[in-house]
PASE-658098 format. One line per 5 residues: number of its first residue (from 1); their letters; for each residue z, y, x of N, C-alpha, C. Coordinates in nm, 4 decimals. Layout:
<nodes>
NUM> a> Z Y X Z Y X Z Y X | ...
</nodes>
This chain:
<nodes>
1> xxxxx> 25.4350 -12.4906 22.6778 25.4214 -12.5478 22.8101 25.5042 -12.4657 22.9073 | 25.6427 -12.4967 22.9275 25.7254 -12.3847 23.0358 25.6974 -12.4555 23.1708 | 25.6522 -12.5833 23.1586 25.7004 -12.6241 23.3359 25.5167 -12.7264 23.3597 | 25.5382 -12.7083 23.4852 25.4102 -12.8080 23.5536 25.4051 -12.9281 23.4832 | 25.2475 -12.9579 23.4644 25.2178 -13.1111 23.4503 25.1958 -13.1422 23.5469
6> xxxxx> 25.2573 -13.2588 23.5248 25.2369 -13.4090 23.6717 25.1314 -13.4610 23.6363 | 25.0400 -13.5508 23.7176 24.9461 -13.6488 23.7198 25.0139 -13.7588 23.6657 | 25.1247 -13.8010 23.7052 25.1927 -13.9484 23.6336 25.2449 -13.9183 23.4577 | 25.2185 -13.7988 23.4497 25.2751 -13.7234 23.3174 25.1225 -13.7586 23.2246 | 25.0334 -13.7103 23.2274 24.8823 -13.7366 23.2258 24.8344 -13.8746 23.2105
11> xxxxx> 24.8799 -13.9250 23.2748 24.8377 -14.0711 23.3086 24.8658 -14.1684 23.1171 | 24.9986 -14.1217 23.1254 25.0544 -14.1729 23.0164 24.9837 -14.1728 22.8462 | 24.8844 -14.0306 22.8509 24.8454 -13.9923 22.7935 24.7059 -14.0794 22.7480 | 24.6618 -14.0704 22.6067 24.5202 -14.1084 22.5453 24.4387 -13.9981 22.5292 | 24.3113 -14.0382 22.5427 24.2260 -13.9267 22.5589 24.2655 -13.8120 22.4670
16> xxxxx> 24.2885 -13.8746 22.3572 24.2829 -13.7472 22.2329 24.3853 -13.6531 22.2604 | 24.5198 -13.7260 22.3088 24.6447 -13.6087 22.3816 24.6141 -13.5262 22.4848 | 24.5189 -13.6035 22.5914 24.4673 -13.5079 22.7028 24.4101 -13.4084 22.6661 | 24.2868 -13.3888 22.5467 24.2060 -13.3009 22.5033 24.2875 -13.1860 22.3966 | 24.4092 -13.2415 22.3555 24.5269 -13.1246 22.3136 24.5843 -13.0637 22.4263
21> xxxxx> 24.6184 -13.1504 22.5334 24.7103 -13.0703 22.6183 24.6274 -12.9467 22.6571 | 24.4393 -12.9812 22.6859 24.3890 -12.9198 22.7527 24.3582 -12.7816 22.6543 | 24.3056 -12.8378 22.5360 24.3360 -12.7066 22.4394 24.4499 -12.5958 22.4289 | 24.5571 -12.6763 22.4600 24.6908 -12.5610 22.4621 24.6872 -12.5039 22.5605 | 24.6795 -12.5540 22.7372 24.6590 -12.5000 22.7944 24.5299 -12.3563 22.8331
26> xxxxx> 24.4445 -12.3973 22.8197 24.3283 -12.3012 22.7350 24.4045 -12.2029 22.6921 | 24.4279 -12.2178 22.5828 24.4696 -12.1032 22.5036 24.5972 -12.0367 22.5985 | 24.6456 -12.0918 22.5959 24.7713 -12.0034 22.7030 24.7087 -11.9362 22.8204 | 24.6253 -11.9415 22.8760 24.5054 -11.9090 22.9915 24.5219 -11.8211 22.9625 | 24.4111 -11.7932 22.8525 24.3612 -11.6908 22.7831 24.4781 -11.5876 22.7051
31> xxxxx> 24.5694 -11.6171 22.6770 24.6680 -11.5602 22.6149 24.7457 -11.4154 22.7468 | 24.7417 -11.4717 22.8231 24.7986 -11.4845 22.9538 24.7223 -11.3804 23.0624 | 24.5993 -11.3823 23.0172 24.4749 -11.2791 23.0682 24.5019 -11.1744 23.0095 | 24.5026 -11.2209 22.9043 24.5340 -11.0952 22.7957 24.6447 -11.0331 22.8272 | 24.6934 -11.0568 22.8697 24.8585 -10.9928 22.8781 24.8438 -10.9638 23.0245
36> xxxxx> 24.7790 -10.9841 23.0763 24.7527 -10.9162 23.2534 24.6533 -10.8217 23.2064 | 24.5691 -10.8158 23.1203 24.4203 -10.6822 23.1068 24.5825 -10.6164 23.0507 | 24.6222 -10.5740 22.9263 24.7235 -10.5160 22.8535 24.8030 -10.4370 22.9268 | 24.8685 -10.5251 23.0889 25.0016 -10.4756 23.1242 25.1300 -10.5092 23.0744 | 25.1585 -10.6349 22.9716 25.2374 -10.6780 22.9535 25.2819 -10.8299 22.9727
41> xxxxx> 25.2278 -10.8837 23.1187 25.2239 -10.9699 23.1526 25.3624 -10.9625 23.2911 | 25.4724 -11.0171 23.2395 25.6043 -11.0765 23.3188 25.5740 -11.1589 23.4310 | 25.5361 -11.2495 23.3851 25.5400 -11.3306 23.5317 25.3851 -11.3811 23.5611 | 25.3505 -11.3085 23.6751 25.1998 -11.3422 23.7466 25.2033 -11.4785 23.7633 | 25.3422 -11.5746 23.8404 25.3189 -11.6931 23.8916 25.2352 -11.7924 23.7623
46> xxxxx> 25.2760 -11.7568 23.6563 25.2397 -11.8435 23.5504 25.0834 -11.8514 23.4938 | 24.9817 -11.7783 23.5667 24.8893 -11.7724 23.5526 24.8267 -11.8622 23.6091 | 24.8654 -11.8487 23.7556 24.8527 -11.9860 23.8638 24.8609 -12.1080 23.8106 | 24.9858 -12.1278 23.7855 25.0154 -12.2961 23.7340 24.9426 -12.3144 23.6124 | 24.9408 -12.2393 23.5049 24.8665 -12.2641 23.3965 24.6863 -12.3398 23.4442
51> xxxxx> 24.6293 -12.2463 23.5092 24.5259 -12.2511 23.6096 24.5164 -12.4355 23.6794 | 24.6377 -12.4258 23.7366 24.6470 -12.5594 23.8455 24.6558 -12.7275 23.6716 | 24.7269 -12.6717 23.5998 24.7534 -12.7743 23.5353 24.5929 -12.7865 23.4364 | 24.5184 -12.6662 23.3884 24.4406 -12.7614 23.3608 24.2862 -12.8037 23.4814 | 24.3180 -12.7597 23.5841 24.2498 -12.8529 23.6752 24.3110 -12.9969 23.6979
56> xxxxx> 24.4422 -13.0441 23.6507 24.4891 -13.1358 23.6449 24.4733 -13.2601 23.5486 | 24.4302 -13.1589 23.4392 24.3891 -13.2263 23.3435 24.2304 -13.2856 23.3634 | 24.1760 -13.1954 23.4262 24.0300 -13.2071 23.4069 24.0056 -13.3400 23.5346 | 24.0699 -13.3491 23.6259 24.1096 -13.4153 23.7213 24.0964 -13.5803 23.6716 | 24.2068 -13.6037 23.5524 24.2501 -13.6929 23.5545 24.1257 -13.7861 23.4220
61> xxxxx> 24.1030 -13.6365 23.3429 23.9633 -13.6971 23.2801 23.8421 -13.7602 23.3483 | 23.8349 -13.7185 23.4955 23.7151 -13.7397 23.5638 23.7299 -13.8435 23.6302 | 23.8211 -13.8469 23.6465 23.8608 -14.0353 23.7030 23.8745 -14.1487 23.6531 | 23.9201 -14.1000 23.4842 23.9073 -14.2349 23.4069 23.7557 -14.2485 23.3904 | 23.6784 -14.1225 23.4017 23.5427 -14.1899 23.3510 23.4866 -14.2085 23.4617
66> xxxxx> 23.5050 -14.2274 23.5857 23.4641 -14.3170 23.7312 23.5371 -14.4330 23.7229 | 23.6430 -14.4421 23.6647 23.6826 -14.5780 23.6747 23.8337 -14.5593 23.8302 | 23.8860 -14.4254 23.8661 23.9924 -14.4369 23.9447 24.1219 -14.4633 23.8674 | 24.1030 -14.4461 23.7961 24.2352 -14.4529 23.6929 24.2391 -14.5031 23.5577 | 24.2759 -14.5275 23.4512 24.2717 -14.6362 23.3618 24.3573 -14.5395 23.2642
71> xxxxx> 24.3081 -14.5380 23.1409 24.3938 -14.4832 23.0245 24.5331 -14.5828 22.9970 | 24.6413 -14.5569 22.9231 24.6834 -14.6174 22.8617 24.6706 -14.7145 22.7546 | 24.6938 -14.8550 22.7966 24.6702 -14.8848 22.6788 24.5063 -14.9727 22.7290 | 24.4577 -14.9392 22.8193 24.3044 -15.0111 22.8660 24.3700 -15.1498 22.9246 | 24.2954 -15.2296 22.8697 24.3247 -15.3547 23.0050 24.1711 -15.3802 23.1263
76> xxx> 24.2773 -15.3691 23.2287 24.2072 -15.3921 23.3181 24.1139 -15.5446 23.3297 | 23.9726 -15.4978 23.3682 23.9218 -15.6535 23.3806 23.8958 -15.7229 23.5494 | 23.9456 -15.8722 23.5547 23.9510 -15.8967 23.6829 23.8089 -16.0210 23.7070
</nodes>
């Protein structure tokens, strides 16, 4: 994961991809902590975004299950 997830990036996604992205991200979190407790952590900014993207994720899970947003692949009923 080198760069930000988008919400329209997400969107595209099925649950089961969301719940990988969110796993990788996770782990990179944590990877990432580790390497800030250690002292061998390069770039602070990346803790942040790691941080922001899976609130992004968690975001976009919480809306399909209110009904703001629609998985891929759902048909909408009118």
């Amino acid at each position: 994961m080198a760069n930000v997830i988008r919400a329209h990036e997400l969107d595209e996604l099925n649950e089961i991809d969301l719940e990988a992205k969110l796993r990788e991200a996770k782990e990179e979190l944590f990877n990432l902590r580790f390497q800030a407790a250690t002292g061998q952590l390069e770039s602070h900014g990346r803790l942040r975004t790691v941080k922001k993207d899976i609130a992004r994720i968690y975001t976009v899970v919480r809306e399909r299950e209110l009904g703001i947003r629609t998985a891929p692949g759902a048909e909408e009923e009118n």
